[in-house]
MOPAC internal coordinates of N, CA, C and O (Angstrom, degrees):
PM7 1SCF
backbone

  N    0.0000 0     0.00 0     0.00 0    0    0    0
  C    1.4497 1     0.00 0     0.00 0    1    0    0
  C    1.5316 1   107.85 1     0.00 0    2    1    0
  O    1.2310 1   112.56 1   -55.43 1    3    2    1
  N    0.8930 1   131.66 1   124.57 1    3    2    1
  C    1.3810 1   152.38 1   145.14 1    5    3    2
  C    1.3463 1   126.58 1    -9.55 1    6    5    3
  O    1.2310 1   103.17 1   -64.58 1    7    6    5
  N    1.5665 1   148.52 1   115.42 1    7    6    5
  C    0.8351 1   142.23 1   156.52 1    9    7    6
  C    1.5572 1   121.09 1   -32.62 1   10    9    7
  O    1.2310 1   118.19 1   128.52 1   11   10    9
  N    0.9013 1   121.06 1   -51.48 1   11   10    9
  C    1.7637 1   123.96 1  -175.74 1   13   11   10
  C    1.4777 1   101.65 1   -67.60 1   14   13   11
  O    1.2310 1   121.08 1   117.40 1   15   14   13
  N    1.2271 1   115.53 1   -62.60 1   15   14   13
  C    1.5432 1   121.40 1   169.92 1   17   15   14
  C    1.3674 1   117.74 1   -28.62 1   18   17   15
  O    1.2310 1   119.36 1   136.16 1   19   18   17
  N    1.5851 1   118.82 1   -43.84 1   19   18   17
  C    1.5043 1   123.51 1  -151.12 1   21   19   18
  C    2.0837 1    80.83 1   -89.08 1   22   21   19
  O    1.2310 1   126.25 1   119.20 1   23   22   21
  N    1.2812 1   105.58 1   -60.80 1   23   22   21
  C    1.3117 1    96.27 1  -179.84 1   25   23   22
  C    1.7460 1   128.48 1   -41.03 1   26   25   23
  O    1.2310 1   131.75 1   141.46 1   27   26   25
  N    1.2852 1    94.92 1   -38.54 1   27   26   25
  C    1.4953 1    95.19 1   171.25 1   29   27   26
  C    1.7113 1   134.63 1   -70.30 1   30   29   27
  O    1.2310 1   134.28 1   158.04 1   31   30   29
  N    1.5332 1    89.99 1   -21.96 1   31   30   29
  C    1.5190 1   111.08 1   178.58 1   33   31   30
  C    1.7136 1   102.75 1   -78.33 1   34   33   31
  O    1.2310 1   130.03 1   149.81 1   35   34   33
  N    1.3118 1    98.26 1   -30.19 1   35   34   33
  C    1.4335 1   109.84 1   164.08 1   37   35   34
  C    1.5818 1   141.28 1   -40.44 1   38   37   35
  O    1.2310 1   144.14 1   125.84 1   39   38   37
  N    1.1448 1    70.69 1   -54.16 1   39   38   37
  C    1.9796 1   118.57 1  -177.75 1   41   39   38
  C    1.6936 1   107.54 1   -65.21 1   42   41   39
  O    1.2310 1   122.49 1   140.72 1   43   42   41
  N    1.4979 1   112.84 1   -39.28 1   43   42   41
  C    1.3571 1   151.29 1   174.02 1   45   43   42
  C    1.7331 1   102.48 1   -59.26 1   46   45   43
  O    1.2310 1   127.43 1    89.54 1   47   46   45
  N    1.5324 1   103.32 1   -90.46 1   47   46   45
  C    0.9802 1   107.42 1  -177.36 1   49   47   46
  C    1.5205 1   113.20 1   -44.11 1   50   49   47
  O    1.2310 1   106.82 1   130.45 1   51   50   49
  N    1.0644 1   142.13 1   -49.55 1   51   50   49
  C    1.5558 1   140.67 1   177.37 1   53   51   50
  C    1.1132 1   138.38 1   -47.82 1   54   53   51
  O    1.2310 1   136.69 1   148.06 1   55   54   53
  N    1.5590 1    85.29 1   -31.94 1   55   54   53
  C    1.8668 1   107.57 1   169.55 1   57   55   54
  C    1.4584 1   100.34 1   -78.46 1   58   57   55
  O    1.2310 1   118.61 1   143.74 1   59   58   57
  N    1.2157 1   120.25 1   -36.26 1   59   58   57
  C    1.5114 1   115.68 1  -176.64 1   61   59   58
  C    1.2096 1   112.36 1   -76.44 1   62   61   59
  O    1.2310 1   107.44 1   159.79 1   63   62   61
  N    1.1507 1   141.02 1   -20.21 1   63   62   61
  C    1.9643 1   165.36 1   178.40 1   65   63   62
  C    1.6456 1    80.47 1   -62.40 1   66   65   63
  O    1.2310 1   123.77 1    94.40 1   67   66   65
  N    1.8195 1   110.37 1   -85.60 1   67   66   65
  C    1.2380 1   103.55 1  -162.54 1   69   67   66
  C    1.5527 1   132.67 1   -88.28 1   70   69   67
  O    1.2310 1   121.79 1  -158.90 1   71   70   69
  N    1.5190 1   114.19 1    21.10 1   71   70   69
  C    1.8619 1   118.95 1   148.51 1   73   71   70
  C    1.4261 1    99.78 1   -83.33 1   74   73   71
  O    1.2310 1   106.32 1   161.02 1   75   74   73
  N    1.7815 1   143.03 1   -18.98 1   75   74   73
  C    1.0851 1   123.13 1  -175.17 1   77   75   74
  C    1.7285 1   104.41 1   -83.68 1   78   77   75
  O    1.2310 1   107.13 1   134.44 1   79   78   77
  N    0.8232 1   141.58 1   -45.56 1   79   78   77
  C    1.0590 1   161.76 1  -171.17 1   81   79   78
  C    1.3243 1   100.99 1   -79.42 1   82   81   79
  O    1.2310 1   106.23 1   145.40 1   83   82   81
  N    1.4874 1   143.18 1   -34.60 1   83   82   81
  C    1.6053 1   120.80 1   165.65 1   85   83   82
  C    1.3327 1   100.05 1   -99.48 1   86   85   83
  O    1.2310 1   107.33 1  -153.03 1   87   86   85
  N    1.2843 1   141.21 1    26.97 1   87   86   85
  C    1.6876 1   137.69 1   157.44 1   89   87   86
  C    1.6194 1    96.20 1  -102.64 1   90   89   87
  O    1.2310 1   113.31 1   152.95 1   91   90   89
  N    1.1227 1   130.25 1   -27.05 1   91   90   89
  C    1.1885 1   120.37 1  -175.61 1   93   91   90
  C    1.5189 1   109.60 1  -109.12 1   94   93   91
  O    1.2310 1   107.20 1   162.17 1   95   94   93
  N    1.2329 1   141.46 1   -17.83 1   95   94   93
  C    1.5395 1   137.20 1   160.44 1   97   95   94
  C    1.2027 1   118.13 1  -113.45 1   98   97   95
  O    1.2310 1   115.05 1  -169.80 1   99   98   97
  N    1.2846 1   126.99 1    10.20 1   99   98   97
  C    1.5521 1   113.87 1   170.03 1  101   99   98
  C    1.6285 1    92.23 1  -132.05 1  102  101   99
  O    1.2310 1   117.67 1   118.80 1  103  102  101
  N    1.1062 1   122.04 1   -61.20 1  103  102  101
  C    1.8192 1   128.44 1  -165.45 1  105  103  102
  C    2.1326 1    90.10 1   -49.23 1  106  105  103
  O    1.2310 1   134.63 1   116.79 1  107  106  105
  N    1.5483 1    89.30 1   -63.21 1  107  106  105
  C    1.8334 1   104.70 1  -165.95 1  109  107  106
  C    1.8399 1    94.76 1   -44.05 1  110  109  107
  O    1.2310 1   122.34 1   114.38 1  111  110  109
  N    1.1854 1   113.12 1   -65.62 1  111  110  109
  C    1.8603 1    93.64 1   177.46 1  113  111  110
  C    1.0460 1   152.37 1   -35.85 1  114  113  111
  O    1.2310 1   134.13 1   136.40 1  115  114  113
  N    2.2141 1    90.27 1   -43.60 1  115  114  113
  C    1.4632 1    98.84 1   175.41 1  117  115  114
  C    1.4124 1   121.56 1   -95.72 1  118  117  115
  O    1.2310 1   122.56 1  -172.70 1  119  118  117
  N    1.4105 1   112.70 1     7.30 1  119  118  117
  C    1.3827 1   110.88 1   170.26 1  121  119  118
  C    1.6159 1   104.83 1   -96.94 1  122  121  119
  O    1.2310 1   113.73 1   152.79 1  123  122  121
  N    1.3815 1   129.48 1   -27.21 1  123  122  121
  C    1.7053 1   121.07 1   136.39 1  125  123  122
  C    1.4700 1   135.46 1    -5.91 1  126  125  123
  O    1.2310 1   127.74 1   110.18 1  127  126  125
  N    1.8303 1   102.70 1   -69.82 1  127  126  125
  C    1.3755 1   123.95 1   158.66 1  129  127  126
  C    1.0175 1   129.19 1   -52.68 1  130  129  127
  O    1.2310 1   122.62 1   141.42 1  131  130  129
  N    1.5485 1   112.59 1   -38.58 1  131  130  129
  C    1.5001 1   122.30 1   170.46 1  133  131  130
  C    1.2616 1   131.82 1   -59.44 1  134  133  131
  O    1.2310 1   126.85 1   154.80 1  135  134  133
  N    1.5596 1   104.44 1   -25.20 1  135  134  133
  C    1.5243 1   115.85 1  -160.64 1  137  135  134
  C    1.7833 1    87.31 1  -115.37 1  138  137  135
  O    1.2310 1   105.24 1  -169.77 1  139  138  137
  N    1.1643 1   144.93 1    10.23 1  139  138  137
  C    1.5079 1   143.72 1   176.92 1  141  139  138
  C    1.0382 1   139.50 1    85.66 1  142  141  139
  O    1.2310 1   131.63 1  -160.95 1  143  142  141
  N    1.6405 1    95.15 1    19.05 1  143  142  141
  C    1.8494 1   110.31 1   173.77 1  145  143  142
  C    1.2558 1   126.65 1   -51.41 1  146  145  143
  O    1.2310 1   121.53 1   -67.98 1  147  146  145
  N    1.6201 1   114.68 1   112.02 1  147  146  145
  C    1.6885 1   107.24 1  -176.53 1  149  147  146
  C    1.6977 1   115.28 1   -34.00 1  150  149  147
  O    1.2310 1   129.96 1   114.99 1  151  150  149
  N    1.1397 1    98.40 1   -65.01 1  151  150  149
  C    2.0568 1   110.08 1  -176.29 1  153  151  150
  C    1.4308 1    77.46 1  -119.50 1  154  153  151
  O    1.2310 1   138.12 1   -27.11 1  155  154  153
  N    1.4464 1    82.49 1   152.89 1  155  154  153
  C    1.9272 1   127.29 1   167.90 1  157  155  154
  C    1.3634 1   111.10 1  -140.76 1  158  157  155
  O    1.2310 1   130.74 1   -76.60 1  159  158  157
  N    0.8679 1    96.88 1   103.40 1  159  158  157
  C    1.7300 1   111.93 1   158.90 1  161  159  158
  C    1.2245 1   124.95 1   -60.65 1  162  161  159
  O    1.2310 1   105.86 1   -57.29 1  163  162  161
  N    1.6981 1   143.84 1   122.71 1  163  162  161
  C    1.2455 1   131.03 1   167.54 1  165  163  162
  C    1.3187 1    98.03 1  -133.25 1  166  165  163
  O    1.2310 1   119.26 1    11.48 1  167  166  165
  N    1.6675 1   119.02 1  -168.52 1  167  166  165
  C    1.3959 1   121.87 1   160.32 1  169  167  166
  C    1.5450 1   109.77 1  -136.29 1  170  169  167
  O    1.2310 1   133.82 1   -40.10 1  171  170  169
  N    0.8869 1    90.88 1   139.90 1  171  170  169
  C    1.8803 1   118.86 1   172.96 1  173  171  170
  C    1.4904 1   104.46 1   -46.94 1  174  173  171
  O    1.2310 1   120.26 1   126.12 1  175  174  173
  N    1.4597 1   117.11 1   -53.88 1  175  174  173
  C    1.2760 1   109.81 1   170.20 1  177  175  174
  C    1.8750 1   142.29 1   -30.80 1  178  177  175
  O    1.2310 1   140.61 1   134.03 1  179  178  177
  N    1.4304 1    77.61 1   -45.97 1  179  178  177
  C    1.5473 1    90.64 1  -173.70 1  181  179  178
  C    1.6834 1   113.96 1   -75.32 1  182  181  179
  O    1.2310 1   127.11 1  -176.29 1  183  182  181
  N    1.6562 1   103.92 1     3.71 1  183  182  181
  C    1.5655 1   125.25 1  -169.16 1  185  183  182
  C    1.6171 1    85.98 1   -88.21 1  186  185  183
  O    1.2310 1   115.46 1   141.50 1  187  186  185
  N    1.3321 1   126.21 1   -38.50 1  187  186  185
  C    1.5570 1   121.39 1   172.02 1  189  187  186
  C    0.8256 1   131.41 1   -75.16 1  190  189  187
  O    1.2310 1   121.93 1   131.27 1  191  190  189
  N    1.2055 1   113.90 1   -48.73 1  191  190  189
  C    1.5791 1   139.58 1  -176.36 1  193  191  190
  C    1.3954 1   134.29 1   -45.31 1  194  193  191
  O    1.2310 1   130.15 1   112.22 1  195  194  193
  N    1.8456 1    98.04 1   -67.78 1  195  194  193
  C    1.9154 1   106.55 1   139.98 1  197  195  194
  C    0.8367 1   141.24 1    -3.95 1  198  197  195
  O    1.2310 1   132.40 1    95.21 1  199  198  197
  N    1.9220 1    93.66 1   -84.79 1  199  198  197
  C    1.8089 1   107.25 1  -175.34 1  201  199  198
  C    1.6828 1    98.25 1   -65.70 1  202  201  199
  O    1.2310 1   121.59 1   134.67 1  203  202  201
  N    1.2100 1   114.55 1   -45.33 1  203  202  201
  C    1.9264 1   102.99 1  -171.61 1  205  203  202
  C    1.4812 1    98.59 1   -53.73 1  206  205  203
  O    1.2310 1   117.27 1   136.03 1  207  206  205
  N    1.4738 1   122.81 1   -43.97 1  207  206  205
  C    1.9982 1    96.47 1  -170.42 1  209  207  206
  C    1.3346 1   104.32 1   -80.93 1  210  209  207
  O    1.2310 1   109.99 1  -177.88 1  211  210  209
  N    1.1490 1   136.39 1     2.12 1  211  210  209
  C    1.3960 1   127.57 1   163.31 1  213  211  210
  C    1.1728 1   119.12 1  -107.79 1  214  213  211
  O    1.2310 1   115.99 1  -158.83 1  215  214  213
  N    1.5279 1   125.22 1    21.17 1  215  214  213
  C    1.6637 1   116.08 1   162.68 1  217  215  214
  C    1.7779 1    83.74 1  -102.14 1  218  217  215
  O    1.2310 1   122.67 1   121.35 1  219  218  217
  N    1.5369 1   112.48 1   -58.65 1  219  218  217
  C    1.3583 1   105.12 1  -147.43 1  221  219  218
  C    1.9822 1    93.05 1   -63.36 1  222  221  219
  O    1.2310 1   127.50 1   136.05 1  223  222  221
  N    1.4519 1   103.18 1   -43.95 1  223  222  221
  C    1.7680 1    89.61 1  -174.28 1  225  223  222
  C    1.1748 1   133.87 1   -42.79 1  226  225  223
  O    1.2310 1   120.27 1   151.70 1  227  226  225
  N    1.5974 1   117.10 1   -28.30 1  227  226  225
  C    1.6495 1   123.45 1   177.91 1  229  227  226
  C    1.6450 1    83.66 1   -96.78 1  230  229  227
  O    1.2310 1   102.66 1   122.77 1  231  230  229
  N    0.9193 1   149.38 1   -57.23 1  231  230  229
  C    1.4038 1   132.53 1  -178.69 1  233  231  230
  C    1.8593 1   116.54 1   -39.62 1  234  233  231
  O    1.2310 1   119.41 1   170.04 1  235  234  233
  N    1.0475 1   118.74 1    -9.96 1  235  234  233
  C    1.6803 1   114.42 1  -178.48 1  237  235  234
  C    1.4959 1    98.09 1  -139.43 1  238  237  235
  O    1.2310 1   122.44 1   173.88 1  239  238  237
  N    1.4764 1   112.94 1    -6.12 1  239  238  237
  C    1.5458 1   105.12 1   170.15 1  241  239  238
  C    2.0004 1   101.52 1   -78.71 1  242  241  239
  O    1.2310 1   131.77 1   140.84 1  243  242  241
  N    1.4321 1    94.88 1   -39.16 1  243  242  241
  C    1.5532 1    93.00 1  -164.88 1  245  243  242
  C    1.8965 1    98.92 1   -88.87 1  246  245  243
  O    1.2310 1   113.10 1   151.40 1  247  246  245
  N    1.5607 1   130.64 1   -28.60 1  247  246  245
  C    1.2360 1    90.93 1  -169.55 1  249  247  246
  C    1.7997 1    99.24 1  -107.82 1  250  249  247
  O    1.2310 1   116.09 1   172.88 1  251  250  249
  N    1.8476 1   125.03 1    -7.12 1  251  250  249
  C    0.6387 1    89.51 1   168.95 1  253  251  250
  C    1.4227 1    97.06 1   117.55 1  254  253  251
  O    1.2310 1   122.59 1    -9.99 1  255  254  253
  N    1.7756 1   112.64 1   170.01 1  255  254  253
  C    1.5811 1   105.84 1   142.03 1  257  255  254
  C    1.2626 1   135.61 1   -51.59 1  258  257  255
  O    1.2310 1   122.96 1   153.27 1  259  258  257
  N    1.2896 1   111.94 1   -26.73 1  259  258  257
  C    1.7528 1   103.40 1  -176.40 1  261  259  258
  C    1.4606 1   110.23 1   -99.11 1  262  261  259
  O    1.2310 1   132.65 1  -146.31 1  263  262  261
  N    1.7307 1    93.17 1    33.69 1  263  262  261
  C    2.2639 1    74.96 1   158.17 1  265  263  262
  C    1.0081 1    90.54 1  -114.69 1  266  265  263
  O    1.2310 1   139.82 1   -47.79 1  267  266  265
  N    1.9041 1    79.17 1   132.21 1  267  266  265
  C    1.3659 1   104.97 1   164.56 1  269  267  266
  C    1.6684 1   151.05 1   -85.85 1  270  269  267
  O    1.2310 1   126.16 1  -113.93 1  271  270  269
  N    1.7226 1   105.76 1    66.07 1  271  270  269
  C    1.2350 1   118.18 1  -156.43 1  273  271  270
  C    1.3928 1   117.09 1   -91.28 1  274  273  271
  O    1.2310 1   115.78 1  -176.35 1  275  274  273
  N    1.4356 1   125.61 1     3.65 1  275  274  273
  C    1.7170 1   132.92 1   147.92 1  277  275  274
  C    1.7337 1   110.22 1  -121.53 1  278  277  275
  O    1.2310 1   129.02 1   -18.59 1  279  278  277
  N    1.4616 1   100.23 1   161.41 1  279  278  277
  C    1.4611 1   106.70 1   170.40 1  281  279  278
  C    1.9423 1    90.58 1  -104.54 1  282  281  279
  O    1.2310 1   124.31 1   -62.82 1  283  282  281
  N    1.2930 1   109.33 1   117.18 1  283  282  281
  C    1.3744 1    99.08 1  -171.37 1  285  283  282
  C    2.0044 1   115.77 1   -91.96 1  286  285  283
  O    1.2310 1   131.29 1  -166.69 1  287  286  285
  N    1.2310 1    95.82 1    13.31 1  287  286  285
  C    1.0058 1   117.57 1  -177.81 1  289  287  286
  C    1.9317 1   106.83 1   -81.20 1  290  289  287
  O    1.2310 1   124.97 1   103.38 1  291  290  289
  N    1.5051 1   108.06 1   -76.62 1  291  290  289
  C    1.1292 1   124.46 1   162.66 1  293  291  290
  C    1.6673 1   134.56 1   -59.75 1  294  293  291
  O    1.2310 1   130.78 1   174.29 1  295  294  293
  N    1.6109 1    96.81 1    -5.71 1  295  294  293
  C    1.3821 1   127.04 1   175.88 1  297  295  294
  C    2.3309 1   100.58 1    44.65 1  298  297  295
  O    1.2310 1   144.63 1  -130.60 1  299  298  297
  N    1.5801 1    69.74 1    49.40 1  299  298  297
  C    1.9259 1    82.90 1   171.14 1  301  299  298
  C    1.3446 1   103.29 1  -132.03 1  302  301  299
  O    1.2310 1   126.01 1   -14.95 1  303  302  301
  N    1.5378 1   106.06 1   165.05 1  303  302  301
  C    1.8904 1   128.84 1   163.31 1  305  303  302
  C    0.9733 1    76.78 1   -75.17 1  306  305  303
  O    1.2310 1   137.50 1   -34.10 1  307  306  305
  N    1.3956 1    83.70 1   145.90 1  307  306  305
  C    2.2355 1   136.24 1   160.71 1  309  307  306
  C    1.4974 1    75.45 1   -89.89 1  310  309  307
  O    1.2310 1   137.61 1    -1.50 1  311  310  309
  N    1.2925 1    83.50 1   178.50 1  311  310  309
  C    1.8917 1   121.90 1  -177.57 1  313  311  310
  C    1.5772 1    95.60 1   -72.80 1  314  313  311
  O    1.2310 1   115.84 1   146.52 1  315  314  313
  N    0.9364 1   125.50 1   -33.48 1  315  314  313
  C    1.1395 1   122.95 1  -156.66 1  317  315  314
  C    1.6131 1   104.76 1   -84.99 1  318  317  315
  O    1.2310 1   126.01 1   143.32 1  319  318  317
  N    1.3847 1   106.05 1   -36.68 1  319  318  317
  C    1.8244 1   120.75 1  -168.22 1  321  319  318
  C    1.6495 1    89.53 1   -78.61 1  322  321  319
  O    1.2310 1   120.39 1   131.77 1  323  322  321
  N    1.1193 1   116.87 1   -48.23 1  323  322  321
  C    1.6176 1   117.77 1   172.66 1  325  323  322
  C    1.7286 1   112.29 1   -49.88 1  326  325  323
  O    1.2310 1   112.55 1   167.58 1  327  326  325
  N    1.0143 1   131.68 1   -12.42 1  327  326  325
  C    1.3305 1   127.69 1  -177.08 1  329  327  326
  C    1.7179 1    97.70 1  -118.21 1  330  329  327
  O    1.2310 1   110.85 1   152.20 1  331  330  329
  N    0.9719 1   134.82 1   -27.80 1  331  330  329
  C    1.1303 1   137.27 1   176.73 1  333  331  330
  C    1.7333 1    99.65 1   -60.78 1  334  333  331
  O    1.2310 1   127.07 1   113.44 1  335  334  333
  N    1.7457 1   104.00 1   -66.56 1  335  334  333
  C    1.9078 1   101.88 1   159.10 1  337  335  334
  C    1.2219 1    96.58 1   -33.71 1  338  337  335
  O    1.2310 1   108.21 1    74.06 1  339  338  337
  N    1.0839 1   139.64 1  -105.94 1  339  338  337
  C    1.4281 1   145.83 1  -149.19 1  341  339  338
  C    1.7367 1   129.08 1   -22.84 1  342  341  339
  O    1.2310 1   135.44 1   129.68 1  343  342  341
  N    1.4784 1    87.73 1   -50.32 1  343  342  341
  C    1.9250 1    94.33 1   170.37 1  345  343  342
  C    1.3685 1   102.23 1   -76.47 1  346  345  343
  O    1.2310 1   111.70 1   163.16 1  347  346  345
  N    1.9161 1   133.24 1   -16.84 1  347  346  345
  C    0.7064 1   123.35 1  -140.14 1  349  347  346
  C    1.8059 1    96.50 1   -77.22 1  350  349  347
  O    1.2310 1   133.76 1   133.77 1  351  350  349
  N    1.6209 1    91.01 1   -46.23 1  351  350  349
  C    1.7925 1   124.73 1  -159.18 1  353  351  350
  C    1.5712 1    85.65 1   -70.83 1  354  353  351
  O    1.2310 1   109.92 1   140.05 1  355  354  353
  N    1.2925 1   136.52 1   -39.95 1  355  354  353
  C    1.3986 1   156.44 1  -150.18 1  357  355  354
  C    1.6243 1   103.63 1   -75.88 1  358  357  355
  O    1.2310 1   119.51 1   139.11 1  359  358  357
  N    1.2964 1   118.54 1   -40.89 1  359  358  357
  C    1.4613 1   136.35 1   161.12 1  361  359  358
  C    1.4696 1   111.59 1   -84.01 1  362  361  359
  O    1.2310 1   109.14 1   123.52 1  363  362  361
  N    1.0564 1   137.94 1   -56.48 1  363  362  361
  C    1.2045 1   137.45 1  -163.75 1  365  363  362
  C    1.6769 1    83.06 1   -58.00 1  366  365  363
  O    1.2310 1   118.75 1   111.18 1  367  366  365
  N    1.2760 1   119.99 1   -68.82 1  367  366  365
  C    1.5088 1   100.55 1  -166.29 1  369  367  366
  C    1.0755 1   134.42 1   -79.75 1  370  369  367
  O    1.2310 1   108.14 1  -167.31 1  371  370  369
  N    1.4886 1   139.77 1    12.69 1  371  370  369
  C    1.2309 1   160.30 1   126.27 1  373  371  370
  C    1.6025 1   101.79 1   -50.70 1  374  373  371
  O    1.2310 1   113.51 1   115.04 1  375  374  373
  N    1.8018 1   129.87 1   -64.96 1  375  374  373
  C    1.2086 1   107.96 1   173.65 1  377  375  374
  C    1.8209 1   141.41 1   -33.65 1  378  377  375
  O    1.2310 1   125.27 1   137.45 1  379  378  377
  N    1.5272 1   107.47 1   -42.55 1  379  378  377
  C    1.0315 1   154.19 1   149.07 1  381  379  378
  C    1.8568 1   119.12 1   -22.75 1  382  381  379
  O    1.2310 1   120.67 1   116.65 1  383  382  381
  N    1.2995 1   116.32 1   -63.35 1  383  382  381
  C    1.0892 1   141.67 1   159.52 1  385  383  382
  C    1.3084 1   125.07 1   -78.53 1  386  385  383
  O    1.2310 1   116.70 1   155.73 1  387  386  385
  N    1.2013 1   123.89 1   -24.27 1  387  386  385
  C    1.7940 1   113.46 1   158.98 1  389  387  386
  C    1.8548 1   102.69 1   -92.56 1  390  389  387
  O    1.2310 1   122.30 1   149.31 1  391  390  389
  N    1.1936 1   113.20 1   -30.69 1  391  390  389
  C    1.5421 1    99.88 1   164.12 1  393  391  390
  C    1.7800 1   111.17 1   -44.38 1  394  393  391
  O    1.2310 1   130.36 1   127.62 1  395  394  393
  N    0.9839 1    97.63 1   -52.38 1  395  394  393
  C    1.7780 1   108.81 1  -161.35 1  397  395  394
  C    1.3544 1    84.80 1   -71.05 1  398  397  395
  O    1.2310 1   111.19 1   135.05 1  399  398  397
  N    1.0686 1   134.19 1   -44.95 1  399  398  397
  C    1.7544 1   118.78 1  -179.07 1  401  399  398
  C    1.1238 1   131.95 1   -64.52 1  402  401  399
  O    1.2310 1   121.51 1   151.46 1  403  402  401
  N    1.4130 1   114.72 1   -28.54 1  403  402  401
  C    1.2680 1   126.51 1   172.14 1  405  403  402
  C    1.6038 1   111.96 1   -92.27 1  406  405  403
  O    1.2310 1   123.40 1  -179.89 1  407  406  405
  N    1.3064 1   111.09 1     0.11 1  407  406  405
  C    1.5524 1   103.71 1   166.02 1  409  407  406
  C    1.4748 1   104.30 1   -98.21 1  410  409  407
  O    1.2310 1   122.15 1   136.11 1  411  410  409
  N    1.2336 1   113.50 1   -43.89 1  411  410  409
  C    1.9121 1   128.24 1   170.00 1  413  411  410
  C    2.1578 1   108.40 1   -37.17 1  414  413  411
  O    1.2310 1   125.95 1   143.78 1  415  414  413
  N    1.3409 1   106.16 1   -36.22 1  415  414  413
  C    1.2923 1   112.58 1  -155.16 1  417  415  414
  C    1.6769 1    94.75 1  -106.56 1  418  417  415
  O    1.2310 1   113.78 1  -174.94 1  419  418  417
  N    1.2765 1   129.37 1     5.06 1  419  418  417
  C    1.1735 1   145.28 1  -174.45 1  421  419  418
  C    1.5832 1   114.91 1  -115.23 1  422  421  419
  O    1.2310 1   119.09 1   174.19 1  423  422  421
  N    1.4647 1   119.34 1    -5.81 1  423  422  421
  C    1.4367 1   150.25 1  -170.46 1  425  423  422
  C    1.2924 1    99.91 1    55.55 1  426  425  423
  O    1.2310 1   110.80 1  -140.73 1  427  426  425
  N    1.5691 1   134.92 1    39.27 1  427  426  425
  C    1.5989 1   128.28 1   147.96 1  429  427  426
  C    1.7015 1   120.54 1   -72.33 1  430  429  427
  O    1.2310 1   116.50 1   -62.27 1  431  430  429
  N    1.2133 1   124.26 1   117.73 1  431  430  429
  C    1.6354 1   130.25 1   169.16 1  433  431  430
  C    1.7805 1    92.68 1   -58.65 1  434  433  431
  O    1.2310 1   129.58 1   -35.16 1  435  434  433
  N    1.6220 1    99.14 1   144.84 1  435  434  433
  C    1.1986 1   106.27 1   156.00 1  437  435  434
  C    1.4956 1   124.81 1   -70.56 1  438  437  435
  O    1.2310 1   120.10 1   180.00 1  439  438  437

């Protein structure tokens, strides 16, 4: 198997990591709330977690081994791994904020 291949299967698996993990800690709560659960429990975590397997998962599903998102030399982000952070933090906190809205609009206090 192929280096590019394995990365992409990669890319795959991660995306599949994070629909399990936002059907079960973000979707599973607010359909809790939805249905009239005194308290709902969730975690904040999964407010990161998500958006990171779904920037980096379509990011190595679509380019692969050859994105180039560290200099592994200098053990730094390229420009490119720096924007990948960027949509990453960029979603996570937008995820974050329609959670809180849809618990806000459901009459749950933070």
């Amino acid at each position: 198997m192929s280096q590019d291949l394995k990365a992409r299967l990669g890319g795959v698996l991660v995306l599949i990591i994070g629909a399990v993990i936002g059907w079960f800690f973000i979707l599973g709560p607010l359909h809790q709330a939805q249905a009239g659960a005194p308290t709902v429990r969730y975690s904040l975590k999964a407010m990161v977690l998500v958006p990171a397997c779904l920037v980096f998962g379509l990011a190595f599903l679509v380019g692969g081994d050859k994105l180039a998102y560290r200099d592994a030399e200098r053990k730094r982000l390229t420009p490119l791994g720096w924007v990948l952070v960027a949509i990453f933090a960029a979603a996570a906190a937008l995820c974050y904020w329609w959670f809180k809205q849809q618990f806000a609009a459901l009459g749950y206090a933070s």
